[in-house]
C-alpha positions in Angstrom: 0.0 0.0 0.0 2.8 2.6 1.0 4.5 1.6 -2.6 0.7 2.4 -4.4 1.0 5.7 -2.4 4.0 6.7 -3.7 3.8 5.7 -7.2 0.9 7.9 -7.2 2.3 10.9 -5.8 4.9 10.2 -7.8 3.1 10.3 -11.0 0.7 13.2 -10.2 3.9 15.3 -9.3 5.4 14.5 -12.4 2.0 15.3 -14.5 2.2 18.8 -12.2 5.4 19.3 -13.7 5.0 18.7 -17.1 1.8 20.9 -17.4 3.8 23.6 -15.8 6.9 23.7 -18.0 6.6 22.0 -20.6 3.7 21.4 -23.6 3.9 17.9 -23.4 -0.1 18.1 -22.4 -0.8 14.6 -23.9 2.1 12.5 -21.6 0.6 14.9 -18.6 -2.8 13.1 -18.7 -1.5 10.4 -19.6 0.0 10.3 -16.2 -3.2 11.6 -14.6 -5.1 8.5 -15.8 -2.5 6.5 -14.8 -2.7 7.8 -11.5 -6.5 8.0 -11.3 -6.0 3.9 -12.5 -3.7 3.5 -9.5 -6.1 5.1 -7.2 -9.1 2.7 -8.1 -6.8 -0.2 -7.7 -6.4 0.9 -4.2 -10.2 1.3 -4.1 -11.2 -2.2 -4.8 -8.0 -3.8 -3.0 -9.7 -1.9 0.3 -13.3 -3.1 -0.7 -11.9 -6.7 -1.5 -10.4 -6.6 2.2 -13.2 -5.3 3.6 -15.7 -7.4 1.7 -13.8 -11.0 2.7 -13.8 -9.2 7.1 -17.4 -9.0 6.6 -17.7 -12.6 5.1 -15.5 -14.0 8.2 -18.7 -12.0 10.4 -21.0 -13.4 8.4 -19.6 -16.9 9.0 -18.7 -16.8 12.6 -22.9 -15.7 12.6 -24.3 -18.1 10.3 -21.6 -20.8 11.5 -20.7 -21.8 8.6 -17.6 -23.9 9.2 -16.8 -24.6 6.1 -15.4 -21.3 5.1 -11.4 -20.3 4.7 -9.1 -17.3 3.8 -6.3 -17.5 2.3 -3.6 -15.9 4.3 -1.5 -15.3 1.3 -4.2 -13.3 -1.1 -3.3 -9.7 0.6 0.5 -9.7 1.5 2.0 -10.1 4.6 0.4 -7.4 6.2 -2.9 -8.9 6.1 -1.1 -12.7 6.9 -1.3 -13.2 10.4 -5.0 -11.4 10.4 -6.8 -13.7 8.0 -4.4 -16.6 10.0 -6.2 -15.7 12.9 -9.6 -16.1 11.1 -9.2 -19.2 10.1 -8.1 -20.5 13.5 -11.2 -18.4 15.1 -13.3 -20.7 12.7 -11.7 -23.6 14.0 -12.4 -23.8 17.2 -15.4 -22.6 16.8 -16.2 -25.7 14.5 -14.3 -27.7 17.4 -16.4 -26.0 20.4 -19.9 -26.7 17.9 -18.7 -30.6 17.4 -17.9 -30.9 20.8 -21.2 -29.6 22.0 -23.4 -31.7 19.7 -21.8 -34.6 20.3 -22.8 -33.9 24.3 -26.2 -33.0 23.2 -26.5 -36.1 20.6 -25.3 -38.1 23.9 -27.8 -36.6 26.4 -30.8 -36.9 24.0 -29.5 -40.7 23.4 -29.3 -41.2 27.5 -33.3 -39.8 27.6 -34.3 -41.5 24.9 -33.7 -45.0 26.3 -35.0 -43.5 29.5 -37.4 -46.0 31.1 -39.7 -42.8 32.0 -41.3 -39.7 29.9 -40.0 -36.6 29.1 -41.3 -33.6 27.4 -39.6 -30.3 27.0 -41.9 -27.4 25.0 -42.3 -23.6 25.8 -44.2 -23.1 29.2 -45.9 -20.5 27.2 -47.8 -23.3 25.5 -49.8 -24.2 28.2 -52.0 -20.7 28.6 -51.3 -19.5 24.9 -52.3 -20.3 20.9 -51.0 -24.0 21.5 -50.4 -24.1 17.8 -47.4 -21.9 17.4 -45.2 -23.9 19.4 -43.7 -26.9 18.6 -42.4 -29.8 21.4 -38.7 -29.2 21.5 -38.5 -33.0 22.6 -40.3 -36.0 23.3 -38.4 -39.7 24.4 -40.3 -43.2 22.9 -41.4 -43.7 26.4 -42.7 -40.6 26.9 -45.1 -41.7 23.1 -45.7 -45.1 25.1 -47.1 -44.1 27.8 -49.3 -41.8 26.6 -50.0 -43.9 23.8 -49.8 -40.9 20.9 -48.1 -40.8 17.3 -44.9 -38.9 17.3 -46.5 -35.3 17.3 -44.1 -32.0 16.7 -46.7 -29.6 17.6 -48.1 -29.3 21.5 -51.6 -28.3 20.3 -52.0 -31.9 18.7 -50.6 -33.9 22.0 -53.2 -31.6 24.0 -55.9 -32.4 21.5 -55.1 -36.5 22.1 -54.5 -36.8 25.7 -56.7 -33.6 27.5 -56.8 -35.5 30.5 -52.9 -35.9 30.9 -52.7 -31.5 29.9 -54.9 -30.6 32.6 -52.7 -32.5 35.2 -50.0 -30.8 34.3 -51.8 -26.9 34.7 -51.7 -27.1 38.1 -48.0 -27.1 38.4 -47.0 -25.4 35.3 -44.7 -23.5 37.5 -42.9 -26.3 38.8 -44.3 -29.4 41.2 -44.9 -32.9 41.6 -48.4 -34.7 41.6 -49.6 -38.1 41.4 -53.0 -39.2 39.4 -54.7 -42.1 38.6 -55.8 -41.5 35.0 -57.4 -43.6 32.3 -55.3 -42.3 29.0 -57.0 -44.5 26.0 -59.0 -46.5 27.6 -55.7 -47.4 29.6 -55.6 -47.2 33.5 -52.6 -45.5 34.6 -51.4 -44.0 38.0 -49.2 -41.3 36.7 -46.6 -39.8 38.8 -45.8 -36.1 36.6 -43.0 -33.7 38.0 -42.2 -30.2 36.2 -39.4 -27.9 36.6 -39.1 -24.3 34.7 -36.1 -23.5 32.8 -34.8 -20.3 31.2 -32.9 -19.9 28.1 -32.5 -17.1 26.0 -35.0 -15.0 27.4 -37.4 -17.9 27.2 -39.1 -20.0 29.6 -39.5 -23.5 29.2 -41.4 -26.7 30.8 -39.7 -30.1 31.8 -42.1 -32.3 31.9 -41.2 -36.2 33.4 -43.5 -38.5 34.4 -43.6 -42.2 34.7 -46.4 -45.0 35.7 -46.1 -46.3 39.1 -49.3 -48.6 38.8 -46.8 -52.0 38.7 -44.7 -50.5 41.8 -47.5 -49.4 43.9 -49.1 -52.5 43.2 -46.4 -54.3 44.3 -45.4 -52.2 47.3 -49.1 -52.7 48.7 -48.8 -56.5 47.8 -45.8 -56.4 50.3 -47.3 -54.7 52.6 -50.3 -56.3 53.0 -48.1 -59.5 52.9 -46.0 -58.5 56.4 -49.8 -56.8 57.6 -51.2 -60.9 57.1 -48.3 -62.0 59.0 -48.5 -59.9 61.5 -51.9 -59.9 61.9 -51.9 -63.8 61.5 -49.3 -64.4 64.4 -51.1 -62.2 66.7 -54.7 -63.9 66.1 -53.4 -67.3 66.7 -51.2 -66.4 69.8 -54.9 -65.3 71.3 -56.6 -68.3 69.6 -54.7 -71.5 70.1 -55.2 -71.2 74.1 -59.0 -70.3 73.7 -59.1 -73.3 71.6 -57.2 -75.9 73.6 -58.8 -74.7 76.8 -62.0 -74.7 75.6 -61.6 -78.5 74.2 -60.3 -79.5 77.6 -63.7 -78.1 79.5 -65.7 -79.7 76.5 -63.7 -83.3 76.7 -64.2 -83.1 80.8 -67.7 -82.5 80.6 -68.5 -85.2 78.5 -66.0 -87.5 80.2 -67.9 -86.7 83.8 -71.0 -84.9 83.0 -73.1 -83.7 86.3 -70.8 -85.8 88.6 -68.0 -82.7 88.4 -66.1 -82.5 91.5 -65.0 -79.4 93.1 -62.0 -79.6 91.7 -63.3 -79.5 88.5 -65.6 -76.9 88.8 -62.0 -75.0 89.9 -60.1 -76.4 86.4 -63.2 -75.5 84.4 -63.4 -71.8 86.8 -59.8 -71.0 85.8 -59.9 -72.1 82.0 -63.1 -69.7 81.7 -61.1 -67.1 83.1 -57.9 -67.8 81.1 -60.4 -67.8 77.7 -61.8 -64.6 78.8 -58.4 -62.8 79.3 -57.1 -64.3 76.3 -60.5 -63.2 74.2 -60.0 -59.7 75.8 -56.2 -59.6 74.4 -58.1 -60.2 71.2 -60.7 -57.7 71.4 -57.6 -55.1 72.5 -55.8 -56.2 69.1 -59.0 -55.6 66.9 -59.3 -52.1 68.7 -55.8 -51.2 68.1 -55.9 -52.5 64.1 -59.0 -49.8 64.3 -56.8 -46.9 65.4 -54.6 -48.0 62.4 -57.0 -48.3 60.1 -58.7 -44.8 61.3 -56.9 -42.0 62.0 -58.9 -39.0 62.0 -58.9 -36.4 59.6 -56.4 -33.4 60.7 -57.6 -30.1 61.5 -54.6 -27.4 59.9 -53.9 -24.6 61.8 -51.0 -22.4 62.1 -48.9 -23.4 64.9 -45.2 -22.0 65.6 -42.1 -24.5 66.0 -41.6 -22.6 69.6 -45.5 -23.6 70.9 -45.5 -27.0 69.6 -41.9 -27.6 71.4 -43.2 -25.7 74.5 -45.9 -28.0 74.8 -44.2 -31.2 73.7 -41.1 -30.5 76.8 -43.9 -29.8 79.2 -45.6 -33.2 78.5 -42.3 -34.9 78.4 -39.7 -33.9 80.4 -41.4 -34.9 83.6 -41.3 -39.2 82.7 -38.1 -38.1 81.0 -36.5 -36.8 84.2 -38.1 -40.0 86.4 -36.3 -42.3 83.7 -32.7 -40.5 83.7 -32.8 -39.1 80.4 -31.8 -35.7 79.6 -34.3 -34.3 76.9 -33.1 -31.4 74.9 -35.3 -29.3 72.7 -34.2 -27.0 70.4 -36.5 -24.9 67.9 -35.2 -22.6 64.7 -34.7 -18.8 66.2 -37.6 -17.0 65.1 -41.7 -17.4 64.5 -41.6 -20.1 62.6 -45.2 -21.6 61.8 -46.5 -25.2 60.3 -49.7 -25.5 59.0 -50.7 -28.8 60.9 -53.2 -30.2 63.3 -51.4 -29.7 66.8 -52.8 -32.3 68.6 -51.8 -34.6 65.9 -48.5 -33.9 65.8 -48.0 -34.1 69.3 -49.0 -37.4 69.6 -46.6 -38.0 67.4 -44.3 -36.5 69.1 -45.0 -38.5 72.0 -44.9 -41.4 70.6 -41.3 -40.6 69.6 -40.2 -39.7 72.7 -41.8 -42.4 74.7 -40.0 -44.7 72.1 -36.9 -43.0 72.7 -36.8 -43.5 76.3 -37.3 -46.9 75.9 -34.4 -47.2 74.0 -32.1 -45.3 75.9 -32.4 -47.9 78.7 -29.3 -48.9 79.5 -27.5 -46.5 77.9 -24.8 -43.9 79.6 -25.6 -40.5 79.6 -28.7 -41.0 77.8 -30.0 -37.9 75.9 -32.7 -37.6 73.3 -33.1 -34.6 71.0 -35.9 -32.8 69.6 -34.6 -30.1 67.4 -36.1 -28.5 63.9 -34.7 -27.0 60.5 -35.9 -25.6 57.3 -34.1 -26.8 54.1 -35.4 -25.1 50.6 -38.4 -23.9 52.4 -39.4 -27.5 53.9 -39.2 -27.7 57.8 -38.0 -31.0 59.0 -38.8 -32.4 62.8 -35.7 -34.7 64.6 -36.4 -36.4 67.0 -32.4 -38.3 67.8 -31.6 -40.8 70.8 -28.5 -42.3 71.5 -30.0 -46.1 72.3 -28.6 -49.0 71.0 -30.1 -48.4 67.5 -32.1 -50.7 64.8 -30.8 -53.5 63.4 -30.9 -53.5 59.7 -32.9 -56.6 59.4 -35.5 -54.9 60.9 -35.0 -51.2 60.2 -38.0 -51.7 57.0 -40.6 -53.5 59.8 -40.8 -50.9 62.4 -43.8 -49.3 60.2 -45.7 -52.5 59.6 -48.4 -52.4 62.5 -48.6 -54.5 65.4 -44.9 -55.0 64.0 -42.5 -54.8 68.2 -39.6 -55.4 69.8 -40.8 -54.7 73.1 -42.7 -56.9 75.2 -45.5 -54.7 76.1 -45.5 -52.7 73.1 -48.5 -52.9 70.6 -46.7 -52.6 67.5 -49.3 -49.4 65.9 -47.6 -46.3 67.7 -45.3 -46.0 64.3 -47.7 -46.8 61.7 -50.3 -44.0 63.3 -47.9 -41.8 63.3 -46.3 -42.7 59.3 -50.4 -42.5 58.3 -50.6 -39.1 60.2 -48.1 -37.2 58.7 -49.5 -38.8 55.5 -52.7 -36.7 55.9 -50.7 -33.7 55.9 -48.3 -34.0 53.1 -45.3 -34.9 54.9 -43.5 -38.1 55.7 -41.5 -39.9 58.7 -38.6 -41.4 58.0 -36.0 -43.0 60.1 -31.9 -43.2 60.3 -30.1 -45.4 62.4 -26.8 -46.8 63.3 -26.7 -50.0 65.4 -25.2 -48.9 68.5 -24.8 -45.4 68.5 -28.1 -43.8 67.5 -31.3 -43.4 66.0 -33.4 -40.9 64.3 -36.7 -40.1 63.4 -37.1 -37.3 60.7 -40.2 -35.9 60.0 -40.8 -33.6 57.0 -43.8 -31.7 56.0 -43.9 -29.8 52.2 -43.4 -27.0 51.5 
């Protein structure tokens, strides 16, 4: 460029010249075009550069990997610039390959996933359906539902209505369960949703899988242990009832009206052996009636603070006549659940009471109640330092009439599982053999 420059000024000085001094007026603009011819050259060598700049935009916008500049076509000036270009485009083209061959991975993993999943615009579920199209749908999430592979959400709403207006309620994120029949089908869905947002756009996860087969088999196993249970305690009661009441029957008919005394005493303290043993009977039906009935809660607002107030007052007193130091310890502040109080306390209670028992023994023996909030959930602990559950047993303790203790009844757990059923929470225990044990319960959010 500086030897284009200086050519020209060269030749425009010496066209100056020769119109000045000389009447050579033909070589003069001669030279002028010749400079003029220089200066275009300049011209497009510029709008070439600038033209192929604008291309390497254009491809870094449009992606297109495929382009290349050749380093060479404007001198060494320009070398190491359109060098650079072509190594911008490279790892661009890497970075691209690299992240499809994630996304080609992921979109493998979910589509052998053994549940569904549907991703599409959250806007889609209160707008013109029609304009937006499912971003992606797995094969399971086709067989469950039972639908053609639809693009468009406003055709997968038009098939399955029922399955769309489960997932209204918690367009903005949630989990629900529901029993539905989709095509004549009977499923028990369980649909979870979580937002998203990319590029100034909001969109819907959508998973959900059938859990009729595992439910099914979950209560199948439960009422399995509940049969065995229930079994061992009927014929415990039953098998004296019977053989005492076989042994009056047999002496009667051996003897008849010519019963001694001493007979009369046998037959006296068999009737009242039957009668205790039919009441233990009666007391089991009763308490399979408390499981089977829990009453429906009353929600209130209650604080942490009260329900701990009232839970050490009840407590402390057999704590303290057993030995065991009780420490409760609520969240700082006025924290309030939304739960039937009396409820809860039994629960509580039963615990506690539990806790005491297995603390027997133990030195120092301390039990815990303390509380925290996780991602706006409050969780209950209720922690001893007894002797712990053996893992054999760690999945029976909620089975009713399921004990370890002689006088226990076995239903104290599973009320208090079914209670904190009713509001939307859980119990759940932890436990290391020998060290501790801990009873967690959680209510949602």
């Amino acid at each position: 460029m500086l030897l284009r420059y200086l050519l020209i000024t060269v030749v425009l000085a010496g066209s100056v010249l020769l119109f000045a001094y000389t009447e050579l007026y033909f070589t003069a603009s001669a030279l002028v075009l010749i400079a003029l011819l220089l200066g275009y050259g300049i011209v497009l060598y510029m709008k070439r550069l600038g033209r192929d700049i604008d291309n390497f935009v254009e491809a870094v916008r449009l992606r297109d990997h495929a382009a290349y500049f050749n380093p060479r076509k404007y001198g060494n000036p320009f070398q190491g610039l359109f060098t650079a270009f072509n190594e911008v485009l490279q790892a661009h083209k890497t970075i691209t390959i690299e992240k499809e061959s994630v996304f080609q991975l992921l979109k493998s993993v979910m589509e052998r996933a053994p549940f569904g999943v549907i991703t599409v615009a959250r806007s889609a579920l209160v707008g013109p359906q029609d304009r937006y199209p499912i971003l992606f749908i797995n094969a399971a999430a086709y067989r469950l539902l039972q639908i053609p592979e639809y693009h468009y959400w406003y055709r997968l709403a038009a098939h399955v209505p029922e399955f769309v207006q489960e997932i209204l309620p918690i367009a903005s994120g949630g989990k629900r369960f529901s029993e539905k029949f989709i095509n004549g089908s009977k499923v028990l869905l369980s649909i979870e949703t979580e937002v998203i947002r990319l590029y100034q756009e909001e969109y819907l996860i959508i998973t959900f899988q059938d859990i009729k087969n595992e439910v099914e088999q979950k209560e199948m196993e439960a009422w399995n242990k509940l049969i065995e249970v229930m079994t061992h305690e009927i014929l415990n009661s039953i098998t004296p009832i019977y053989t005492l009441a076989s042994t009056v029957k047999d002496m009667m008919d051996a003897k008849g009206p010519d019963l001694d005394a001493e007979d009369i005493e046998d037959m006296r303290l068999a009737a009242g052996t039957i009668k205790r043993r039919s009441d233990g009977l009666m007391n089991f039906v009763q308490d399979y009636r408390m499981v089977a009935e829990v009453p429906t809660p009353h929600l209130e607002p209650v604080t942490v603070d009260e329900l701990f107030t009232g839970i050490r007052t009840l407590m402390k007193p057999l704590a303290d006549q057993q030995g065991v130091t009780l420490d409760v310890v609520a969240l700082p502040g006025r924290h309030q659940l939304l739960i039937d109080p009396k409820l809860i306390e039994q629960v509580l209670i039963n615990l506690i009471t539990n806790g005491i028992y297995a603390v027997k023994g133990k030195p120092s023996p301390r039990i815990t109640l303390a509380s925290r909030k996780e991602d706006e959930r409050y969780f209950i602990d209720v922690v001893d330092n007894g002797m712990g559950i053996p893992p054999a047993i760690l999945d029976k303790i909620f089975v009713p009439f399921f004990t370890t203790r002689s006088n226990g009844s076995g239903i104290g757990l599973s009320i208090s599982r079914n209670i904190m059923k009713l509001h939307k929470g859980n119990l759940d225990v932890f436990s290391v053999e020998g060290q501790e044990t801990r009873f967690t319960l959680s209510f949602g959010s």
